[in-house]
MARBA-3410 file (N, C-alpha, C, O; in Angstrom, 1 decimal):
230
-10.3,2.6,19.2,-9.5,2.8,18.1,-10.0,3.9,17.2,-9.3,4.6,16.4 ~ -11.7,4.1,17.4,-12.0,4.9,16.0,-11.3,6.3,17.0,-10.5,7.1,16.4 ~ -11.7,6.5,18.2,-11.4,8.1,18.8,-9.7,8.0,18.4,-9.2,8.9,17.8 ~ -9.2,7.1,18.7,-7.5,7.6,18.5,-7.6,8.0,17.1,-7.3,9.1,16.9 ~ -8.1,7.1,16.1,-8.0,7.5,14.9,-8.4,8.8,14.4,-8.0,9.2,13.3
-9.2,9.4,15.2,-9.9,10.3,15.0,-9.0,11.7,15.1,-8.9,12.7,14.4 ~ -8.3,11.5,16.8,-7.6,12.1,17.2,-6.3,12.6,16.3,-6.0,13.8,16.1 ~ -5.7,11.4,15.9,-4.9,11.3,15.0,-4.8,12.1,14.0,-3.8,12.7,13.7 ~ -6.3,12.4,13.0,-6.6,13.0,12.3,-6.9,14.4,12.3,-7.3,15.0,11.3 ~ -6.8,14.8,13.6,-6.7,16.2,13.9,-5.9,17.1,13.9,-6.1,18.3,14.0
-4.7,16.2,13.7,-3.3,16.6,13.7,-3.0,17.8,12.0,-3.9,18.3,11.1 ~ -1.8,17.9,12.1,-1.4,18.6,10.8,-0.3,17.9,9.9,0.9,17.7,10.3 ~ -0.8,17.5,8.8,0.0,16.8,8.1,1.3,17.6,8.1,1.2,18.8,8.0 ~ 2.3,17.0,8.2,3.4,17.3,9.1,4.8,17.6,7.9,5.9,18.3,8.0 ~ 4.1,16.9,6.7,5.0,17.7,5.6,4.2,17.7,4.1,3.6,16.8,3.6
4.5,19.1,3.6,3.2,19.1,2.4,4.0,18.3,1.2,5.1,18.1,0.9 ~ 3.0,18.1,0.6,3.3,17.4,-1.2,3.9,18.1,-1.9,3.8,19.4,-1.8 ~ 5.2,17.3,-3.1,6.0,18.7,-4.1,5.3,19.3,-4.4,4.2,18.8,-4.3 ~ 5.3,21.1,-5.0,4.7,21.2,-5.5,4.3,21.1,-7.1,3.7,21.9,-7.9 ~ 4.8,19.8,-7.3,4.3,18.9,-8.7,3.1,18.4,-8.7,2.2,18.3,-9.6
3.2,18.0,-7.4,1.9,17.0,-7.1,0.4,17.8,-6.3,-0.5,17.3,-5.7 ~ 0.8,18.9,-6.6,-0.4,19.6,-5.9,-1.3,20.4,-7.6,-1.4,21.4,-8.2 ~ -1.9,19.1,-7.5,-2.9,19.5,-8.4,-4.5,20.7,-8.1,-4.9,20.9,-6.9 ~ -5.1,21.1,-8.9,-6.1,21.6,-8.8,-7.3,20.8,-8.2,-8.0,20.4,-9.1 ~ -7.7,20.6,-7.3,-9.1,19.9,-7.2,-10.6,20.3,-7.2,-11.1,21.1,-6.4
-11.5,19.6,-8.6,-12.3,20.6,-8.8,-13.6,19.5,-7.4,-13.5,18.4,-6.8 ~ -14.5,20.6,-7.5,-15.4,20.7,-6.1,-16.2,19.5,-6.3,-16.7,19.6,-7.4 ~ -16.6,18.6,-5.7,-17.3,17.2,-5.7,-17.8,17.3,-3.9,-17.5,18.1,-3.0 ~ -18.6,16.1,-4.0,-19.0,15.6,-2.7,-17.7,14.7,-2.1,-16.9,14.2,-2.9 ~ -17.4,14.6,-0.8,-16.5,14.1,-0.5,-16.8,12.8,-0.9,-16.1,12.3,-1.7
-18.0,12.0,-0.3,-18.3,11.0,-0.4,-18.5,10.6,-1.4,-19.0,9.4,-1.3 ~ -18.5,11.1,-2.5,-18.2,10.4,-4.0,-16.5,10.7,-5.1,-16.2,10.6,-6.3 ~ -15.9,11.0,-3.8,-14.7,11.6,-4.4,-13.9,10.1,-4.5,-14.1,9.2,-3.6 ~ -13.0,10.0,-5.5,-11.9,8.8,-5.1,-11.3,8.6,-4.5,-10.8,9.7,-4.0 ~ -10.7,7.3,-3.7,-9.6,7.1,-2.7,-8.4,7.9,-3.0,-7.8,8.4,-2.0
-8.0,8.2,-4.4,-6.6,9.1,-4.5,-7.1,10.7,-4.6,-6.4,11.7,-4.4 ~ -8.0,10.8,-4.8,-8.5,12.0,-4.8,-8.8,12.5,-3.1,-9.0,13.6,-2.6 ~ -8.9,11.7,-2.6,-9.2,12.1,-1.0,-7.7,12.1,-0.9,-7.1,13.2,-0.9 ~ -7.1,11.3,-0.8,-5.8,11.2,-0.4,-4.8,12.5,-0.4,-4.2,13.0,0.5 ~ -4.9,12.7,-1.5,-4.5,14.3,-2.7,-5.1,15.9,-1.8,-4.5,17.0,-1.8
-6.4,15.6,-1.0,-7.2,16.6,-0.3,-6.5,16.5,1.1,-6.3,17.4,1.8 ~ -5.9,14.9,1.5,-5.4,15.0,2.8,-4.0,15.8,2.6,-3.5,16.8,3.1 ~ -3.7,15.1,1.8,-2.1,16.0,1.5,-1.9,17.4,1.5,-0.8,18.0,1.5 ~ -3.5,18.3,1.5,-3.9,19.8,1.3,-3.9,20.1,2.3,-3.7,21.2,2.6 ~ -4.3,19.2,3.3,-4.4,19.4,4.4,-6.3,19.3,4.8,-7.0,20.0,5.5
-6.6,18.4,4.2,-8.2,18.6,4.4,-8.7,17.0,5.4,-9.0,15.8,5.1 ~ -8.6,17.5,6.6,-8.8,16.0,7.4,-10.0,15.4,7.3,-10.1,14.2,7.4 ~ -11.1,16.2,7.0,-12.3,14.9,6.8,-12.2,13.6,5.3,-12.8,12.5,5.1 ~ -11.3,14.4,4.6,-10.9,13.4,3.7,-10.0,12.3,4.1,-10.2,11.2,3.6 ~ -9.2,12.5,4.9,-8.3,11.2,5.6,-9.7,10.6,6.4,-9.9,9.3,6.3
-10.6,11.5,7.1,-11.4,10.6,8.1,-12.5,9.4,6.9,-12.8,8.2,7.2 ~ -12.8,10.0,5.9,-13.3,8.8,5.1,-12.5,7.9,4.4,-13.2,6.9,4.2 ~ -11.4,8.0,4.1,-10.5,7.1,3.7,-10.2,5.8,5.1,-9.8,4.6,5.0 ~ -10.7,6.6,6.0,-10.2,5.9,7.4,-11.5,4.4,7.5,-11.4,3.2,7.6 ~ -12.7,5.3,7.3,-13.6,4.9,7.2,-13.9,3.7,6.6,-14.2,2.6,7.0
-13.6,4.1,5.1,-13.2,2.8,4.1,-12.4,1.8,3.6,-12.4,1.1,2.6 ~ -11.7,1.9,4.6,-10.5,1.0,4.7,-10.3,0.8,6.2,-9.2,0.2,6.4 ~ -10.9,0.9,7.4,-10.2,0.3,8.2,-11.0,-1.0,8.3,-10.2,-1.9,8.7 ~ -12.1,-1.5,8.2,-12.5,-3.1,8.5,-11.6,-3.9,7.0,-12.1,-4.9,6.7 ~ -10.9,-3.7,6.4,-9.9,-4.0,5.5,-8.9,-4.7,6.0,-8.6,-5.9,5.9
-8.2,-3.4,6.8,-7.1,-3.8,7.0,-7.0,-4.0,8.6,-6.1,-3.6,9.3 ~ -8.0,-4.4,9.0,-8.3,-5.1,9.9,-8.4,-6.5,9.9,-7.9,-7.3,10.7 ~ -9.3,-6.7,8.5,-9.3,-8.3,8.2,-7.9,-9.1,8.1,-7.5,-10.2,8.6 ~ -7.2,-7.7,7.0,-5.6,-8.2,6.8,-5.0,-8.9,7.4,-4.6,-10.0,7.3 ~ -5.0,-7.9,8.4,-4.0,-8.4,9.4,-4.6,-9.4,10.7,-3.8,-9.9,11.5
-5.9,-9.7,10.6,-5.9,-10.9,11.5,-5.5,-12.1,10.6,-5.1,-13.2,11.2 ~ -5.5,-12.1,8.9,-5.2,-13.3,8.6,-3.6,-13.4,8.3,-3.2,-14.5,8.1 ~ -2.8,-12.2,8.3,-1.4,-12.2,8.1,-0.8,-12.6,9.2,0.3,-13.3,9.1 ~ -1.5,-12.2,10.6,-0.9,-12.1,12.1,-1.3,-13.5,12.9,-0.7,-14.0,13.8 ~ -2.1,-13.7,12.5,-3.0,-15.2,13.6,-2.9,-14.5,15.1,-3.6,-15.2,15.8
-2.3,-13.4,15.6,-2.6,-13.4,16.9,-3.1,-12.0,17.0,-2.7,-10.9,16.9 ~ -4.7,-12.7,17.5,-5.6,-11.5,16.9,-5.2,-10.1,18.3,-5.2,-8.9,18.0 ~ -4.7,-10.7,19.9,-4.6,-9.3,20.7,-3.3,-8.5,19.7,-3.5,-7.3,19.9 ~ -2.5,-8.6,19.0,-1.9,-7.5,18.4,-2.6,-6.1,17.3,-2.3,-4.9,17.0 ~ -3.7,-7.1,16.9,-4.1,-7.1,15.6,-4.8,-4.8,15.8,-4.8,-3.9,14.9
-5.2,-4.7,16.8,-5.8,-2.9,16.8,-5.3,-2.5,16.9,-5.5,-1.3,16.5 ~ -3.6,-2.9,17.4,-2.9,-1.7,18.4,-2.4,-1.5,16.6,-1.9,-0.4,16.4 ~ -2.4,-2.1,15.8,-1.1,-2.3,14.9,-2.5,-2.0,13.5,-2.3,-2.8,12.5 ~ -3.1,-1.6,13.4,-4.1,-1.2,12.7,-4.2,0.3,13.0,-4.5,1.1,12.1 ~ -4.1,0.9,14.5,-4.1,2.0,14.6,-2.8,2.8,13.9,-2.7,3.6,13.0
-2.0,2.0,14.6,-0.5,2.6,13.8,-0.1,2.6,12.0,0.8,3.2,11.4 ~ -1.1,1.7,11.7,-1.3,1.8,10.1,-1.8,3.6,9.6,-1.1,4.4,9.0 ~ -3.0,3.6,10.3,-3.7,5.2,9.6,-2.8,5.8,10.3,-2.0,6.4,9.6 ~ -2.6,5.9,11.9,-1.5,7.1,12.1,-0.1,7.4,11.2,0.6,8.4,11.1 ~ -0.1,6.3,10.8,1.9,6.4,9.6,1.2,6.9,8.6,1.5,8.1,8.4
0.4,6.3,7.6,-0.5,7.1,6.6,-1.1,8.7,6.3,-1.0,9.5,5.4 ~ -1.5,8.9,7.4,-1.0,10.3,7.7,-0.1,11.3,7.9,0.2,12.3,7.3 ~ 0.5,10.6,9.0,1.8,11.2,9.2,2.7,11.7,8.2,3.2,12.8,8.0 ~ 2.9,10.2,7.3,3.9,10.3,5.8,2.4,10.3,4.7,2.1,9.2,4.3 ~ 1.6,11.6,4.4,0.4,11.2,3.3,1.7,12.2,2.1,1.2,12.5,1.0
2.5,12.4,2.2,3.4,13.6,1.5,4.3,12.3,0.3,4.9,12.6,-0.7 ~ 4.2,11.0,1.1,4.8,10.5,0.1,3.9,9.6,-0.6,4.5,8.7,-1.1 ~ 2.5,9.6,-0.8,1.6,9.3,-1.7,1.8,10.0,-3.5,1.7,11.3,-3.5 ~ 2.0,9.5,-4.3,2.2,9.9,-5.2,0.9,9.6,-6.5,1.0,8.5,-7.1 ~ 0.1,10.5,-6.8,-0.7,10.4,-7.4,-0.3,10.4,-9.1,0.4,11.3,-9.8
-0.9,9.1,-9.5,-2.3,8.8,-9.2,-2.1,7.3,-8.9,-3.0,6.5,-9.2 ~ -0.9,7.1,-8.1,-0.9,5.6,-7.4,-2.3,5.3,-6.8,-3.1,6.1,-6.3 ~ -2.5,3.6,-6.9,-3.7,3.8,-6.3,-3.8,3.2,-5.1,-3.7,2.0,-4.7 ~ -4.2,4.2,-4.6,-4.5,4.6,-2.9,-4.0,2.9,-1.6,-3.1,2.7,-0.8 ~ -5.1,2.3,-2.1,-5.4,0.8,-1.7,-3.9,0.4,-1.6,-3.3,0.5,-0.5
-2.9,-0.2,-3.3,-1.9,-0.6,-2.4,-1.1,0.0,-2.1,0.0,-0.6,-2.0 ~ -1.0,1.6,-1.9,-0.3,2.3,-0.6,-0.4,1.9,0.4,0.6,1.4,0.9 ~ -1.3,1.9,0.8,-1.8,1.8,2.3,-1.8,0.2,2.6,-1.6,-0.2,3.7 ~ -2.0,-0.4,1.9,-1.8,-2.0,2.1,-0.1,-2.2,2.2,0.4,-3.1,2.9 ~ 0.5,-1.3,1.5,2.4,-1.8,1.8,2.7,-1.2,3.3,3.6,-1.7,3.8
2.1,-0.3,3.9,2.1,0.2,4.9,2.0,-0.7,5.8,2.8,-1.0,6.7 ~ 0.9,-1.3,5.5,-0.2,-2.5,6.5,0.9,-3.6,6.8,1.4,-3.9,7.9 ~ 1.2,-4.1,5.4,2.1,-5.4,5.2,3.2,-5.5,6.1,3.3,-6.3,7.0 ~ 4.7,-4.0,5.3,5.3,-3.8,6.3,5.6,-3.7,7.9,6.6,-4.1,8.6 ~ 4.2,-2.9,8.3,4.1,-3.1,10.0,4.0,-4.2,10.8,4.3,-4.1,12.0
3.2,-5.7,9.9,2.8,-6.3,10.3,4.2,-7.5,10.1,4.4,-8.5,10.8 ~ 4.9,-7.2,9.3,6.1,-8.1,8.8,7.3,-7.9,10.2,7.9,-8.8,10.9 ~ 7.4,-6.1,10.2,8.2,-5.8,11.6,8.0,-6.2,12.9,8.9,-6.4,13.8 ~ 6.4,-6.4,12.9,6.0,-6.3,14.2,6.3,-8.2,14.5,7.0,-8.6,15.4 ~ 5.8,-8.7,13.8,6.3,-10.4,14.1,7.3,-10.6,13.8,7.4,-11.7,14.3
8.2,-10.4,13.3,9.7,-10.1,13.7,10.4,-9.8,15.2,11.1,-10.6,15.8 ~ 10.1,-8.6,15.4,9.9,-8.3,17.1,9.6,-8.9,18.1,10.4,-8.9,19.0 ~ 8.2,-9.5,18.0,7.2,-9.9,19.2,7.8,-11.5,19.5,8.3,-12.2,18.6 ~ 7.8,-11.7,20.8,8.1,-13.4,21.0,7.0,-14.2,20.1,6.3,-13.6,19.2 ~ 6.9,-15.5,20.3,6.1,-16.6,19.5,5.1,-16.3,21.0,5.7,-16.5,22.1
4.2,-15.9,21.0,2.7,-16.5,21.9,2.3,-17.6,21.5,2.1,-17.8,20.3 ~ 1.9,-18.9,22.7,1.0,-19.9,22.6,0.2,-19.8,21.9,0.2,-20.7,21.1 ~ -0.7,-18.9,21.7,-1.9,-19.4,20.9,-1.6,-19.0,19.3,-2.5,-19.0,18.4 ~ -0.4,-18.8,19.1,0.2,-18.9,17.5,0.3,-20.2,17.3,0.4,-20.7,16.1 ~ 0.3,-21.0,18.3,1.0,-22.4,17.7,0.2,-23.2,17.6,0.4,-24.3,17.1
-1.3,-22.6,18.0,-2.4,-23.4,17.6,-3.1,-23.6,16.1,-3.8,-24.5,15.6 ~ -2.5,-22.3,15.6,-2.8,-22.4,13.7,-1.7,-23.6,13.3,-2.0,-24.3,12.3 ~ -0.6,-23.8,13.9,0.2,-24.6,13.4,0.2,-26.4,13.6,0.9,-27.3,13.1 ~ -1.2,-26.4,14.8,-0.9,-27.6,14.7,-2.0,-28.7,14.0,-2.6,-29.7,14.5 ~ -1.8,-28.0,12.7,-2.9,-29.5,11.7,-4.2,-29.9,12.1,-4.5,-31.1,11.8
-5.0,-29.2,12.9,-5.8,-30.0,13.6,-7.0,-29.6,12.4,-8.1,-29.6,13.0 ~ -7.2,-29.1,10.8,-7.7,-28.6,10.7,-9.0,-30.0,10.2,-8.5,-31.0,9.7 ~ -10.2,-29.9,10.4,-11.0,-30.7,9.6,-11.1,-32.1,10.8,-12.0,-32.9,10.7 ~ -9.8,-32.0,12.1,-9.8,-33.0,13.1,-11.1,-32.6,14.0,-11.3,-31.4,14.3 ~ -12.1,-34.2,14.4,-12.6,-34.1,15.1,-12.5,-33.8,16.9,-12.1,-34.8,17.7
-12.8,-32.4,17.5,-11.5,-32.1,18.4,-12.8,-33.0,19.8,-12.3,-33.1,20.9 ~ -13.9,-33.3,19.7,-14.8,-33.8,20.9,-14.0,-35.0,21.0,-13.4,-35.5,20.1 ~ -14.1,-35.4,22.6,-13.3,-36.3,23.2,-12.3,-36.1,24.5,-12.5,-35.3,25.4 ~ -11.7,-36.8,24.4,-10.6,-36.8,25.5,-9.4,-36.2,24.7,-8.9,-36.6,23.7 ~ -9.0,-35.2,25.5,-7.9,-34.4,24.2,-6.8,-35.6,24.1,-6.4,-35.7,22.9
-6.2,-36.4,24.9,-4.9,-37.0,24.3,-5.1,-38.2,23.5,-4.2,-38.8,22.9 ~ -6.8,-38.7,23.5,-6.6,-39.6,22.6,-6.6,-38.8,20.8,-6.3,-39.2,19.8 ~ -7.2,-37.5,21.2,-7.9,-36.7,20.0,-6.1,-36.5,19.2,-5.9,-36.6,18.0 ~ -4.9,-36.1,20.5,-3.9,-35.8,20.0,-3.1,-36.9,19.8,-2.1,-36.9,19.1 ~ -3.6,-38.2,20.6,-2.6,-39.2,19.8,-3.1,-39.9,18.0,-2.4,-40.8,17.5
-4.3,-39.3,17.4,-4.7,-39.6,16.9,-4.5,-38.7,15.8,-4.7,-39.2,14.6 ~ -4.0,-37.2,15.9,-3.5,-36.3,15.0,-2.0,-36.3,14.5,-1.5,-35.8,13.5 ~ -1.4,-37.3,15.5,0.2,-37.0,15.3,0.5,-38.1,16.0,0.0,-38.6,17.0 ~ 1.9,-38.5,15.0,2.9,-39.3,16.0,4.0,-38.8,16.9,4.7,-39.4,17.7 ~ 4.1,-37.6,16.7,5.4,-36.8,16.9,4.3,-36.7,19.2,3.2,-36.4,19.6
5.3,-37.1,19.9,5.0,-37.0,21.2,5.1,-35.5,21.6,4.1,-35.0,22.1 ~ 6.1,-34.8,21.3,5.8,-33.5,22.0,5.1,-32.6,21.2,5.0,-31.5,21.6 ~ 4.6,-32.9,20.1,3.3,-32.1,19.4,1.8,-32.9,20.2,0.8,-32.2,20.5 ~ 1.9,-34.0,20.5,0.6,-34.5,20.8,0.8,-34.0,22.6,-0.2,-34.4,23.3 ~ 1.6,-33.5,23.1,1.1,-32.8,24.7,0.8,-31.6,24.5,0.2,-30.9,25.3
1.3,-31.1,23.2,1.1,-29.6,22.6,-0.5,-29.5,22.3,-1.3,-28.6,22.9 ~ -0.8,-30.2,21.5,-2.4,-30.4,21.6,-3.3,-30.7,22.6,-4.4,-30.2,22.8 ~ -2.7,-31.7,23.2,-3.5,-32.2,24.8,-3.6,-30.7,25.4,-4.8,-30.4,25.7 ~ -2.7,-30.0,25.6,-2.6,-29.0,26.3,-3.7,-27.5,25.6,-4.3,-26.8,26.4 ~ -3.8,-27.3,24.9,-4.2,-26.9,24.1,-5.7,-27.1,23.7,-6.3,-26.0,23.4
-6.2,-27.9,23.6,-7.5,-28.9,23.7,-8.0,-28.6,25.1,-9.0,-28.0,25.2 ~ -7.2,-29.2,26.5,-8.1,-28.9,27.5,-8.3,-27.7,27.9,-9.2,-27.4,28.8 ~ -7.5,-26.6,27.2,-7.8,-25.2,28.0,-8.8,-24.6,27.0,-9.5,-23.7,27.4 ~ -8.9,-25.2,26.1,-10.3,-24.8,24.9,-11.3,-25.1,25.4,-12.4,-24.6,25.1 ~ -10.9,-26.0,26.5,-12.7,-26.7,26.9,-12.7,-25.6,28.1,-13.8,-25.2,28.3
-12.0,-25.3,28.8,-11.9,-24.2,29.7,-12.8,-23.0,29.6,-13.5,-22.5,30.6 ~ -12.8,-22.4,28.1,-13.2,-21.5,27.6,-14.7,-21.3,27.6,-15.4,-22.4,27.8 ~ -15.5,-20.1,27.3,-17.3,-20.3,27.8,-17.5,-20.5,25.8,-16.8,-20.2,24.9 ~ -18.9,-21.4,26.1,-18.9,-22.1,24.8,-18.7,-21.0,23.6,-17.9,-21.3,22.6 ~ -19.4,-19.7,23.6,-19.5,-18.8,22.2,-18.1,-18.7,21.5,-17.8,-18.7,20.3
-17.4,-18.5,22.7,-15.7,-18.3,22.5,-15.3,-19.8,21.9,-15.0,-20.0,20.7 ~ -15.3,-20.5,22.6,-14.6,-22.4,22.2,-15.0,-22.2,20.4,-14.2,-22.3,19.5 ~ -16.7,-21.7,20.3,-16.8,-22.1,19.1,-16.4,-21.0,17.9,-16.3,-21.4,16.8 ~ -16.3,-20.0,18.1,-15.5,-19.4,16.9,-14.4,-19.6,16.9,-13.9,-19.5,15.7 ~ -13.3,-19.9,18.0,-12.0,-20.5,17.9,-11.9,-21.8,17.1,-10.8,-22.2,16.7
-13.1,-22.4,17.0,-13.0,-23.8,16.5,-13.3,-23.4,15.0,-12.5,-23.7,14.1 ~ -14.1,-23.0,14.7,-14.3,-22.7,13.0,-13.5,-21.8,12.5,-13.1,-21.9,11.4 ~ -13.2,-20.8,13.4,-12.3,-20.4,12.6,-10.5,-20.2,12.6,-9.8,-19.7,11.7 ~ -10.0,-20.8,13.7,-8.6,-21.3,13.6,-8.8,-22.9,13.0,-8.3,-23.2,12.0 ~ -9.5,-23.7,13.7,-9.2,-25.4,13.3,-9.7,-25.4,12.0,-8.9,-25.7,11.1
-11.0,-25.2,11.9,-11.7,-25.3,10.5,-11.2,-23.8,9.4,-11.9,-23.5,8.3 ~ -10.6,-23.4,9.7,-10.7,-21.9,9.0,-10.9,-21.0,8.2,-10.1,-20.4,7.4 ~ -12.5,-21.0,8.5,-13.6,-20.4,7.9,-13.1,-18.8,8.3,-12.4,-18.4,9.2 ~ -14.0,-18.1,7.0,-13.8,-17.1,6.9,-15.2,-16.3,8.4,-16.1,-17.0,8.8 ~ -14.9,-15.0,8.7,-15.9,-14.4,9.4,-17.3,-14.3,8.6,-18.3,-14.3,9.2
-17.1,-14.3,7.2,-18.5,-13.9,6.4,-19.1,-15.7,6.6,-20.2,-16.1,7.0 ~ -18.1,-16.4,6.3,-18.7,-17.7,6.9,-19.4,-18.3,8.1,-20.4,-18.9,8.2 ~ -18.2,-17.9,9.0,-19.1,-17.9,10.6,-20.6,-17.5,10.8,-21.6,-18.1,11.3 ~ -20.5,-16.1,10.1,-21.5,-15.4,10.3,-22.8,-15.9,9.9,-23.7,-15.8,10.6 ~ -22.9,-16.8,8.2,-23.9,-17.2,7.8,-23.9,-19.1,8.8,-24.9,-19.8,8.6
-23.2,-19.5,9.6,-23.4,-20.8,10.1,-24.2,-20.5,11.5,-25.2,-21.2,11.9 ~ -23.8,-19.4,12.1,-23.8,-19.2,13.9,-25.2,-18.2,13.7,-26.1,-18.2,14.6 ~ -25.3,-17.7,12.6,-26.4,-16.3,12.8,-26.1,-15.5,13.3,-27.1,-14.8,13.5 ~ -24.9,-15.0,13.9,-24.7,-14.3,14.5,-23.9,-13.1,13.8,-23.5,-13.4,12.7 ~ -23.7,-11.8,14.3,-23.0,-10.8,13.6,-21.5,-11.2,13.3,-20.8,-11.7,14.2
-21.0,-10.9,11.6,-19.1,-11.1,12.2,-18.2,-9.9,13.0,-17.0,-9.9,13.0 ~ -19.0,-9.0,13.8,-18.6,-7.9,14.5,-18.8,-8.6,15.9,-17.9,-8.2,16.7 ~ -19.6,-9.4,16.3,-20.1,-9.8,17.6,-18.6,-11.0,17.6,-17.6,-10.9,18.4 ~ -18.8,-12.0,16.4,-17.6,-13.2,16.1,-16.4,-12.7,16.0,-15.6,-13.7,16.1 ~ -15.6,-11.3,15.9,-14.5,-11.0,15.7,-14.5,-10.7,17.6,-13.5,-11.0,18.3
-15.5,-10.1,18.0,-15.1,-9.7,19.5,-15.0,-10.7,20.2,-14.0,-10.8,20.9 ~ -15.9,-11.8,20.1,-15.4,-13.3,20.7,-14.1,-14.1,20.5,-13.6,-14.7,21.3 ~ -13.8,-13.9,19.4,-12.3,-14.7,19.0,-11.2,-13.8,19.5,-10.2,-14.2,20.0 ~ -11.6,-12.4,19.3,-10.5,-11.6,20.3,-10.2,-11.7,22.2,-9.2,-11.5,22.9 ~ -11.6,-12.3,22.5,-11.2,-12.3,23.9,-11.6,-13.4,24.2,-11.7,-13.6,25.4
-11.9,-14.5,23.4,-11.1,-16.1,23.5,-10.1,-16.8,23.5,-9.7,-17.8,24.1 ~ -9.3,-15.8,22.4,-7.6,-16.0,22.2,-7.0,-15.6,23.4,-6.4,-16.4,24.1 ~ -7.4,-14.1,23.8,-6.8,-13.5,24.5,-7.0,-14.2,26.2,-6.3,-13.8,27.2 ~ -7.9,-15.0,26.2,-7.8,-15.7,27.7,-7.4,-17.2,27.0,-7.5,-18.1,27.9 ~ -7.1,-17.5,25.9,-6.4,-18.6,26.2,-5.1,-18.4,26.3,-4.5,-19.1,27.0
-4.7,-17.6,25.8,-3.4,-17.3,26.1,-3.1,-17.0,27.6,-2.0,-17.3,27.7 ~ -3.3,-16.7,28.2,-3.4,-16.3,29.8,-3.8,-18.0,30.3,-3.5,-18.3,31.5 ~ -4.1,-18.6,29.8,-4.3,-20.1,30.1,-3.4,-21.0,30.2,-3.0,-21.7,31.1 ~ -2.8,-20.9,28.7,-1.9,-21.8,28.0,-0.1,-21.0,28.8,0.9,-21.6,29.0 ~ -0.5,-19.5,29.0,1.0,-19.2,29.6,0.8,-19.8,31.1,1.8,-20.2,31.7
-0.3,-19.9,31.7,-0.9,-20.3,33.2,0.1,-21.7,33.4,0.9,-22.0,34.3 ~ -0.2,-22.4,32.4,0.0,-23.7,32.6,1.3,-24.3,31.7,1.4,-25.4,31.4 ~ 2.1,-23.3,31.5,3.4,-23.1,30.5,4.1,-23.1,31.8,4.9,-24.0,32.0 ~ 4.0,-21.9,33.2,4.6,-21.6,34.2,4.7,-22.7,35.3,5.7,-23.1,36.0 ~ 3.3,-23.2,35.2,3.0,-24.4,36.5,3.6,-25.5,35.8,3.7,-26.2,36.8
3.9,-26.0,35.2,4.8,-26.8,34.2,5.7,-26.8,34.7,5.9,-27.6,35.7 ~ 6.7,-25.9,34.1,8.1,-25.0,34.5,8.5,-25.4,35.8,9.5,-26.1,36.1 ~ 7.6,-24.9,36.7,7.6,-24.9,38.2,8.0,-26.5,38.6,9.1,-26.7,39.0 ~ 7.1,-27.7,38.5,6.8,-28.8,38.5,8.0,-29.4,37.8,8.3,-30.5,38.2 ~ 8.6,-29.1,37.2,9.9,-29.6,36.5,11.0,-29.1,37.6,11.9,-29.9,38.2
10.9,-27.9,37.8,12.3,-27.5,38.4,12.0,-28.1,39.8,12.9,-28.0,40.6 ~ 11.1,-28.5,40.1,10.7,-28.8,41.9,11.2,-30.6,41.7,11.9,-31.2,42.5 ~ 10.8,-31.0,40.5,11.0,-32.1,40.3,12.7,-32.9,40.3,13.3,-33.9,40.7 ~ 13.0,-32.0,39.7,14.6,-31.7,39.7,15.6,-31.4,40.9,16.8,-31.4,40.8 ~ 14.9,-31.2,42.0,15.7,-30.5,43.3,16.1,-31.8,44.3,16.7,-31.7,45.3
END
């Protein structure tokens, strides 16, 4: 993501600012310049100012959107397309708006479009089903007859529960604290000892093979119904 972004940033801002808004900018270090004052330099056309803006805001709006989206495989491609639109349109930044919630309506909006768009994925329906604070060790259908009365939410869980146990333990357990129990990453981090950079790469490719699990056994289902039926 940082090379695309990077890439990205190599480009030529594609339409310049009125010239109302092309103020004087007097000479500073970049790196003590302001977010709208970098902003104001990208709009001049000065890319290492987008590239620190990029800097300082992408584990941001990275967090954002894993807590707006719950399904964390969307969560880079759609973070990348944040700075690239930001760029692309920096001509409609209007100073001295400040910077942050530009780029956060940017964030919001993409992420509002994009789940609009996208089918429901299984492992979305796992934030949804209350299990939060539930003790999940056990046999999953007693664990799910014991969360719910509702029958086709408690195979939803069964189902769900055993492909968790599927998973290699580091993965099971940041899925567990932080979808069931849902702890923040700065939390994880002080429980596990472990980095929240190491814990975001585990819950990305824990989700991302349970889902390949949970559709595994969505199909063999399917299958077993319709064979059942002939």
């Amino acid at each position: 993501m940082q090379k695309r972004a990077e890439k990205a940033v190599s480009a030529k801002v594609p339409v310049k600012p009125a010239a109302e808004d092309v103020v004087e900018l007097k000479p500073v270090a970049l790196g003590r310049a302001s977010d709208e004052d970098l902003m104001r330099r990208t709009q001049q056309g000065d890319r290492q100012a987008f590239s620190l803006l990029y800097e300082r805001y992408s584990a941001s709006v990275l967090s954002y959107l894993y807590r707006m989206m719950g399904n964390v495989e969307d969560v880079e491609s759609i973070a990348q397309e944040v700075f690239l639109r930001a760029f692309r349109f920096a001509a409609t930044y209007r100073y001295p708006q400040k910077f942050s919630t530009w780029l956060f309506t940017i964030t919001r909006n993409l992420a509002i479009n994009y789940s609009r768009r996208r089918k429901r994925s299984p492992v979305r329906n796992v934030t949804e089903l209350n299990l939060e604070g539930v003790d999940i060790n056990g046999d999953p259908y007693q664990i799910a007859h014991r969360a719910t009365d509702d029958v086709e939410k408690q195979e939803e869980i069964a189902r769900v529960l055993q492909a968790l146990d599927g998973l290699p333990t580091d993965q099971k357990e940041v899925i567990v604290l932080g979808v069931f129990q849902d702890l923040s990453y700065a939390e994880m981090e002080e429980i596990t000892g472990t980095k929240a950079v190491t814990l975001r790469s585990r819950m990305f490719h824990g989700l991302k093979r349970l889902t390949r699990m949970l559709s595994s056994k969505s199909d063999d289902d399917a299958t077993l119904k319709e064979n059942s039926q002939r």
